[in-house]
N, CA, C and O atoms as CSV, one atom per row, in Angstrom:
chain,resi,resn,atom,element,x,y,z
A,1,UNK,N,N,86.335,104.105,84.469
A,1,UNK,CA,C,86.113,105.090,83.435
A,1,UNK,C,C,86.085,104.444,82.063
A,1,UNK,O,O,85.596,105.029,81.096
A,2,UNK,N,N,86.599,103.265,81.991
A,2,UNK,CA,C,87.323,102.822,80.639
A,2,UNK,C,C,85.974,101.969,80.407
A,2,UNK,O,O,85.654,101.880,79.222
A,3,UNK,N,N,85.339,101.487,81.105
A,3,UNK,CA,C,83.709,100.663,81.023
A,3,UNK,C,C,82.518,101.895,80.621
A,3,UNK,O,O,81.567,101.791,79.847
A,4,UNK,N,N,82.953,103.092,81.454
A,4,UNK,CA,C,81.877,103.648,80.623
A,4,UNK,C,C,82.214,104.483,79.246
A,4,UNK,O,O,81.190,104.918,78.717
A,5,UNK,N,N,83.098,104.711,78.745
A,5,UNK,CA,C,83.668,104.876,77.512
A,5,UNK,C,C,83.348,103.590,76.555
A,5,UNK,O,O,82.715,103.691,75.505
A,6,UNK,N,N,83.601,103.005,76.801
A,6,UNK,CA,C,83.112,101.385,75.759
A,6,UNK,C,C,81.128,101.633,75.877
A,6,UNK,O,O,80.522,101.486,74.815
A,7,UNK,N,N,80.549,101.879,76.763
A,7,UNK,CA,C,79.544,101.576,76.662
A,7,UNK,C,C,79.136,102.757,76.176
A,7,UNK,O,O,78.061,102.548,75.616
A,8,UNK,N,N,79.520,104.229,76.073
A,8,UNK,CA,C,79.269,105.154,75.441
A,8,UNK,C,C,79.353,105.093,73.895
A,8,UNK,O,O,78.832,105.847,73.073
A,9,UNK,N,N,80.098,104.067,73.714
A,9,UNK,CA,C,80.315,104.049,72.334
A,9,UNK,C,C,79.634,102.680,71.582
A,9,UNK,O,O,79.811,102.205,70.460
A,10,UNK,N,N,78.925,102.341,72.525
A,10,UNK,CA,C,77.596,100.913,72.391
A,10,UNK,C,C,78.479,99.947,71.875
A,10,UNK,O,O,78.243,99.355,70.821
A,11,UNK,N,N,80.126,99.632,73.000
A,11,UNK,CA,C,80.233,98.007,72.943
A,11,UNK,C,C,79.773,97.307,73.942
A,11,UNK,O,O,80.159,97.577,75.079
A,12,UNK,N,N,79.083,96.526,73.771
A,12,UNK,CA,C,78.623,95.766,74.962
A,12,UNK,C,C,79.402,94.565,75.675
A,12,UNK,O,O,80.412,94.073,75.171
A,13,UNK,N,N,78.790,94.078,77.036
A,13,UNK,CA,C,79.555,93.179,77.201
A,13,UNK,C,C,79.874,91.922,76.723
A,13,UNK,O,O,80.798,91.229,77.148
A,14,UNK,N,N,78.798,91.515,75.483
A,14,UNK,CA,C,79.202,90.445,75.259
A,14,UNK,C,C,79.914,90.393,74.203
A,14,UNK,O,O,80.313,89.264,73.918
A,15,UNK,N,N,80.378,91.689,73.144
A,15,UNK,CA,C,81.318,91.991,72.631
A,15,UNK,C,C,82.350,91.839,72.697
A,15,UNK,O,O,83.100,91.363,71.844
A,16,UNK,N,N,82.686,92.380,74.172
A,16,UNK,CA,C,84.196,92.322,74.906
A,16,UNK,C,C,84.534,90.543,74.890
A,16,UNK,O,O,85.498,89.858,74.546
A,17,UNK,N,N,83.234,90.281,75.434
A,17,UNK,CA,C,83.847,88.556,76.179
A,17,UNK,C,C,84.364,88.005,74.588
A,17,UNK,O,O,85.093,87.016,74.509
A,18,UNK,N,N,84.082,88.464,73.824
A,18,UNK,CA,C,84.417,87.716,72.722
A,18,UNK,C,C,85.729,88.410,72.061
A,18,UNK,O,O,86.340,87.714,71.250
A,19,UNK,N,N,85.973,89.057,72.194
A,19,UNK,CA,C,87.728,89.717,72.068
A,19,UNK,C,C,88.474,89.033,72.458
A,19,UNK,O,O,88.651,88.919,73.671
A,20,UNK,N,N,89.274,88.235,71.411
A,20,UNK,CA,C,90.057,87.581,71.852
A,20,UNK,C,C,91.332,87.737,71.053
A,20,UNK,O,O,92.248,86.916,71.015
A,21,UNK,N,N,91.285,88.707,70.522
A,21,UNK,CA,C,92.838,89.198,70.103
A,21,UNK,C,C,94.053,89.943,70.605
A,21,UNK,O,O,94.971,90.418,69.936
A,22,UNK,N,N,93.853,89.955,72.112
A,22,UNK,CA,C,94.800,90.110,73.112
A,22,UNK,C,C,95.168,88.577,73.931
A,22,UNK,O,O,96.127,88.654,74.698
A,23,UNK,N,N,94.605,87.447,73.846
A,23,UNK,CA,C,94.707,85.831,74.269
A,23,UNK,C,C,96.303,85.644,74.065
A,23,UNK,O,O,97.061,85.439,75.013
A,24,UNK,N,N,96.609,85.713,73.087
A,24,UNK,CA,C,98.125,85.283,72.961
A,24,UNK,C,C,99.041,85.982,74.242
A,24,UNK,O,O,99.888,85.382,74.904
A,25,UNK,N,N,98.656,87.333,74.393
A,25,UNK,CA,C,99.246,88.152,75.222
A,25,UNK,C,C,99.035,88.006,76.472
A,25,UNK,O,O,99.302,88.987,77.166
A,26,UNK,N,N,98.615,87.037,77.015
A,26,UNK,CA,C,98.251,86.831,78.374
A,26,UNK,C,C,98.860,86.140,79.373
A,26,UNK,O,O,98.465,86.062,80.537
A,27,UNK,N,N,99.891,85.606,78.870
A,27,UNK,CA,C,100.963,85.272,79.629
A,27,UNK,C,C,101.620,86.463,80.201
A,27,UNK,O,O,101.741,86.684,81.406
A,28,UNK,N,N,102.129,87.382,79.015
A,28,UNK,CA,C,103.063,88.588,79.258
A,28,UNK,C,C,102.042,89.509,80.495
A,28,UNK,O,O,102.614,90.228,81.315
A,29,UNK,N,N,100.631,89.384,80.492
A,29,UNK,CA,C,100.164,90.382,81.515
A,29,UNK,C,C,100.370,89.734,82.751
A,29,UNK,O,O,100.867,90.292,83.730
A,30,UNK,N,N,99.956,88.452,82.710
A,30,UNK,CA,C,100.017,87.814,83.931
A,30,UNK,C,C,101.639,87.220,84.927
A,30,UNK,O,O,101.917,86.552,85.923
A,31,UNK,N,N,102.246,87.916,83.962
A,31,UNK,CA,C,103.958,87.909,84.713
A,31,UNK,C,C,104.247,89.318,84.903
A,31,UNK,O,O,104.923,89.697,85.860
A,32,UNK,N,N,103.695,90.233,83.906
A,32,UNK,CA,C,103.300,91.559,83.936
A,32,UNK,C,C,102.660,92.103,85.676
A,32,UNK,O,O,103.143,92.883,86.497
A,33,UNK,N,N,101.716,91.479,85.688
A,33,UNK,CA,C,100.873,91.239,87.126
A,33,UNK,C,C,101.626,90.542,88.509
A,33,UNK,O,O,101.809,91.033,89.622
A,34,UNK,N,N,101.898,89.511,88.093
A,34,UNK,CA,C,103.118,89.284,89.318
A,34,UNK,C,C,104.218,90.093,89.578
A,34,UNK,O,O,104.524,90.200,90.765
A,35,UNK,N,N,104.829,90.640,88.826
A,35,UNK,CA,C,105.905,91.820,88.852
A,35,UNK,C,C,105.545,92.663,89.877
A,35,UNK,O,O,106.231,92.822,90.887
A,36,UNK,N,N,104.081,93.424,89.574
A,36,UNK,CA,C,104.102,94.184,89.912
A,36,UNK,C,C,103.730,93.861,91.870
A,36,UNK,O,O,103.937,94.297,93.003
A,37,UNK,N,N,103.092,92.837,91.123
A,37,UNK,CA,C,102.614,92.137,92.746
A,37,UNK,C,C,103.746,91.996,93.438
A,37,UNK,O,O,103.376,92.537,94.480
A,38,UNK,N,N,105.028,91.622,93.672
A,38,UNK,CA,C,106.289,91.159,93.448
A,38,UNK,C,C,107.019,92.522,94.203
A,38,UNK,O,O,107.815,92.474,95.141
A,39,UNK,N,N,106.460,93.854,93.449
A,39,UNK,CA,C,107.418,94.633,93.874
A,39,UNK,C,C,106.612,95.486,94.921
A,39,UNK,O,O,107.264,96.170,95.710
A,40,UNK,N,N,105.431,95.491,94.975
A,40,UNK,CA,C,104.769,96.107,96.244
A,40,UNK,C,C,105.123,95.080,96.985
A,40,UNK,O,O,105.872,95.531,97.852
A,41,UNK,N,N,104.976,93.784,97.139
A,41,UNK,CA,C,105.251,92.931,98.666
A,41,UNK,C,C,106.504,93.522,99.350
A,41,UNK,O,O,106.472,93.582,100.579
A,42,UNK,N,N,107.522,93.932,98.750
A,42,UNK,CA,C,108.662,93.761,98.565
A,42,UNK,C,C,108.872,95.604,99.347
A,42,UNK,O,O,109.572,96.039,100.261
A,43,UNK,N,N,107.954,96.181,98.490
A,43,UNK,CA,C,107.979,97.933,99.074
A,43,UNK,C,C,107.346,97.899,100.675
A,43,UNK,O,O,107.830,98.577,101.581
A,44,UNK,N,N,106.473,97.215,100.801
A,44,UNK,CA,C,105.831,96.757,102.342
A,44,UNK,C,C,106.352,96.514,103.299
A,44,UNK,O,O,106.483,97.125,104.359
A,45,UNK,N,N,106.870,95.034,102.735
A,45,UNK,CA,C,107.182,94.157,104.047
A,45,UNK,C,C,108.414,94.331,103.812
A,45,UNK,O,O,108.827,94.622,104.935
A,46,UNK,N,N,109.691,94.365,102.821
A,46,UNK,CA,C,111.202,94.506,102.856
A,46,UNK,C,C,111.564,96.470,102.614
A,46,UNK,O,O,112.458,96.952,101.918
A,47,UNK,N,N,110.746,97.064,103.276
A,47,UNK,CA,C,111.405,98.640,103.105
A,47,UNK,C,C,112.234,98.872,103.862
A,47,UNK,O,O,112.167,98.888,105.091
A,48,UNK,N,N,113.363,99.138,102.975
A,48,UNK,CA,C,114.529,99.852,104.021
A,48,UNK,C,C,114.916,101.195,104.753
A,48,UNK,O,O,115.083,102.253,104.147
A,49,UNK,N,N,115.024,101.064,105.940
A,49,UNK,CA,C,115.000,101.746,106.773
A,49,UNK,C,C,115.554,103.465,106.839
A,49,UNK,O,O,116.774,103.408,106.997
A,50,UNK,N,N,115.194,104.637,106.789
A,50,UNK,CA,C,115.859,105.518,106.213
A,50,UNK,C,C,116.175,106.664,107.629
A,50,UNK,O,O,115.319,106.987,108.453
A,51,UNK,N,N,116.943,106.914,107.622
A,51,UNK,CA,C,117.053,108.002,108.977
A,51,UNK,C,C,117.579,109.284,108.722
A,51,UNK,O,O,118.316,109.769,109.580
A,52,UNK,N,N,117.327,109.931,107.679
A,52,UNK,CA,C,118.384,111.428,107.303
A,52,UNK,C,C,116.621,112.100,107.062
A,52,UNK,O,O,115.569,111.471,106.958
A,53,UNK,N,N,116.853,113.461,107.038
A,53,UNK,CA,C,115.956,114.007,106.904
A,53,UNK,C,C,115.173,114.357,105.427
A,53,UNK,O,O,114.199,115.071,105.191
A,54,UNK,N,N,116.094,113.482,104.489
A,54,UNK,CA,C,115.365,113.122,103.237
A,54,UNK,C,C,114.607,112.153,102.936
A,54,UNK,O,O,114.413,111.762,101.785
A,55,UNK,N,N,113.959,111.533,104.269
A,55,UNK,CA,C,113.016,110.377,103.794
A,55,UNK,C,C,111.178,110.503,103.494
A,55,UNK,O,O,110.431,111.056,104.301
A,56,UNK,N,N,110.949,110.200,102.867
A,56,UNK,CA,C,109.759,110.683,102.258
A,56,UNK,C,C,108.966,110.231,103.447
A,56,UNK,O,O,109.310,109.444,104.328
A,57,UNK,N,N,107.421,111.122,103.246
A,57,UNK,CA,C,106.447,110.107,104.752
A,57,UNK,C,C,106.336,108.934,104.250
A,57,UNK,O,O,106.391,108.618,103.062
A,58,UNK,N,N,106.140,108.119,105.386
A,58,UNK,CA,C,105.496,106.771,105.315
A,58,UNK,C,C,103.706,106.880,105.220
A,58,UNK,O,O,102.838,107.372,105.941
A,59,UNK,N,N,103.721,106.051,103.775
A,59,UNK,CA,C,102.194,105.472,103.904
A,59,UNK,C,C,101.740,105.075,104.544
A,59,UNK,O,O,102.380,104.420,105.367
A,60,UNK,N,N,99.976,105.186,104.680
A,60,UNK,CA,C,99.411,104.557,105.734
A,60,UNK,C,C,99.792,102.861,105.401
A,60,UNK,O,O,99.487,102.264,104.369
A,61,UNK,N,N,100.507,102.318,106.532
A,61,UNK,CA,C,100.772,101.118,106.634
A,61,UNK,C,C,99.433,100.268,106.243
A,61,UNK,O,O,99.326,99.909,105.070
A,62,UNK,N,N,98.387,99.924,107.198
A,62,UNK,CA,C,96.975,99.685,107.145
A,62,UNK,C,C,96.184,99.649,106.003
A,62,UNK,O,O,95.505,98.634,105.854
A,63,UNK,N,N,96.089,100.866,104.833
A,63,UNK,CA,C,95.451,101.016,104.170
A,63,UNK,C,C,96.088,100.415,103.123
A,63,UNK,O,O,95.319,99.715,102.464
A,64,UNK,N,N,97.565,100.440,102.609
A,64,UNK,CA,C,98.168,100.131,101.952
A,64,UNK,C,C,98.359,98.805,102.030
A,64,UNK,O,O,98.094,98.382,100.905
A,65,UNK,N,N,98.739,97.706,102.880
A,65,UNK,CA,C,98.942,96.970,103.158
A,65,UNK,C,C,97.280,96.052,102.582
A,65,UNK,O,O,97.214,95.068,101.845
A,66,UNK,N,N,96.524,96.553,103.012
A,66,UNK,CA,C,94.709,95.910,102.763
A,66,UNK,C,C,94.746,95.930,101.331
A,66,UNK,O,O,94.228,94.963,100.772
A,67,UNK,N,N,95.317,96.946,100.531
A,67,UNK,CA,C,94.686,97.220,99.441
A,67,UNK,C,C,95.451,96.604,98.505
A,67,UNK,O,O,95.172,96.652,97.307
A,68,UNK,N,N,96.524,95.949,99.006
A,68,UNK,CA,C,97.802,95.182,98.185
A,68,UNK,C,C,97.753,93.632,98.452
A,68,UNK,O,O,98.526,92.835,97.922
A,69,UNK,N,N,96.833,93.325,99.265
A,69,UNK,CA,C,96.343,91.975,100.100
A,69,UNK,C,C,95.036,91.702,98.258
A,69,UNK,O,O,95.091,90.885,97.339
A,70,UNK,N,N,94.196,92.732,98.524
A,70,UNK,CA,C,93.163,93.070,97.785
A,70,UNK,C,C,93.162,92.867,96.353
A,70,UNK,O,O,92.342,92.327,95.611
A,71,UNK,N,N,94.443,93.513,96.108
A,71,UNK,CA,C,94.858,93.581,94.459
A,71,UNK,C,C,95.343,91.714,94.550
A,71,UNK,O,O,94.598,90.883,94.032
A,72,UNK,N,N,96.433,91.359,95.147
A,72,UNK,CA,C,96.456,90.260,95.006
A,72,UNK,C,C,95.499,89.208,94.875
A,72,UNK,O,O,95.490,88.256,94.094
A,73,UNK,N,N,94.728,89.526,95.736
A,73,UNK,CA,C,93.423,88.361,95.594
A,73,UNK,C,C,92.691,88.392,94.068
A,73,UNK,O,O,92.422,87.518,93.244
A,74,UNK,N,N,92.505,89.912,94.126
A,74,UNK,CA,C,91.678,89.944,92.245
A,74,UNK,C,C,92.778,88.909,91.124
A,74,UNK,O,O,92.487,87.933,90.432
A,75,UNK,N,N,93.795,89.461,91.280
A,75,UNK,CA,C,95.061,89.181,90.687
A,75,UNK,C,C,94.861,87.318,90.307
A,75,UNK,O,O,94.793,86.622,89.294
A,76,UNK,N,N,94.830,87.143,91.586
A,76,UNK,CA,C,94.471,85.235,91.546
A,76,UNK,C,C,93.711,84.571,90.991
A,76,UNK,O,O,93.866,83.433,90.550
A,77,UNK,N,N,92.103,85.776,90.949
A,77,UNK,CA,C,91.075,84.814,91.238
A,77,UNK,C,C,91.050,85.418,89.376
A,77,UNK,O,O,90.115,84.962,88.719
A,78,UNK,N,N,91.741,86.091,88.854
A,78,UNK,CA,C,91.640,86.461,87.282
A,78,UNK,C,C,92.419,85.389,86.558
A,78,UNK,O,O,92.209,84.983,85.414
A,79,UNK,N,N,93.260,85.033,87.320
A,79,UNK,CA,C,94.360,83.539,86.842
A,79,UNK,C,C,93.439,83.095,86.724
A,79,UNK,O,O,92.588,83.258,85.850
A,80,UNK,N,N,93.469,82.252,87.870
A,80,UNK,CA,C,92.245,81.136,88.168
A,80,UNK,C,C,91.080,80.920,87.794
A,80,UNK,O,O,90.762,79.742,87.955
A,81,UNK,N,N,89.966,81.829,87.175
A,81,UNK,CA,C,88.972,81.736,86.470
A,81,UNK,C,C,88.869,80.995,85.204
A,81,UNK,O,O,87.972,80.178,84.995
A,82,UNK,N,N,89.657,81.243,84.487
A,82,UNK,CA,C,89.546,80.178,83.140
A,82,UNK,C,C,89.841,78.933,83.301
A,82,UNK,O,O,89.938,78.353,82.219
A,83,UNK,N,N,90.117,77.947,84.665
A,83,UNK,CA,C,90.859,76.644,84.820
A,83,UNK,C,C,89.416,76.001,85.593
A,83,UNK,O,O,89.073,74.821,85.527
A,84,UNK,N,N,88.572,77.260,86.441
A,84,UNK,CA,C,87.889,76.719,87.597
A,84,UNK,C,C,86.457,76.684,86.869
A,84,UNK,O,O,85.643,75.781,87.062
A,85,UNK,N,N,86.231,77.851,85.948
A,85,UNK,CA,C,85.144,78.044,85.444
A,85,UNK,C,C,84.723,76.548,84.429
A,85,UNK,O,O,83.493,76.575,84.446
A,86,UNK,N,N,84.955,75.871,83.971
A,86,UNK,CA,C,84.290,74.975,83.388
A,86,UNK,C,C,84.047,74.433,84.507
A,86,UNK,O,O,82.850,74.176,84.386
A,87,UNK,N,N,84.418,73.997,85.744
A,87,UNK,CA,C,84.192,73.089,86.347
A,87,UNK,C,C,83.375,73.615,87.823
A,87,UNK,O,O,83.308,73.016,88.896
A,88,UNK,N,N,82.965,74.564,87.550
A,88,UNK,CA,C,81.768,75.268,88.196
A,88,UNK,C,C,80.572,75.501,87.516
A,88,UNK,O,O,79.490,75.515,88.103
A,89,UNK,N,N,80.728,75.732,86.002
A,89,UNK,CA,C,79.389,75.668,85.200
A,89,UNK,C,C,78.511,74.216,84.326
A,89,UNK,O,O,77.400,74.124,83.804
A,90,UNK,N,N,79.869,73.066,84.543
A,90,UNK,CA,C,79.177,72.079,84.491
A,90,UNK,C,C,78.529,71.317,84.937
A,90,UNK,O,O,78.055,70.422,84.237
């Protein structure tokens, strides 16, 4: 939604690529980002076990599990782009 709001308002993309007054802050997202990565692994694979009749349903294991595999991978390959990219476009 947030891409077509920018483009409704005619910033383009090569506008954006050149924003670089959030750069300093990119550490804080990217520990920001592991956190969160951090605490879904953690809701998945370490959930504790509940047996009273106040336990909420369980998510689809499957879907959830894919889509947290998924986020991680974007997660990486957004690190990893500024280290790999010179040395793929040279």
């Amino acid at each position: 939604m947030l891409p077509l709001v920018f483009f409704g308002l005619g910033v383009s993309g090569a506008w954006i690529g050149n924003l670089t007054a959030l750069a300093p802050y990119q550490p804080l997202f990217v520990a920001t980002a592991f956190g969160f990565l951090g605490a879904g692994f953690w809701r998945v694979y370490r959930r504790p076990a509940c047996d009273g009749p106040a336990c909420p349903r369980p998510a689809p294991n499957r879907l959830v599990t894919a889509s947290l595999w998924g986020a991680a991978v974007l997660v990486a390959v957004a690190v990893t782009f500024p280290y790999v990219a010179p040395l793929l476009l040279s």
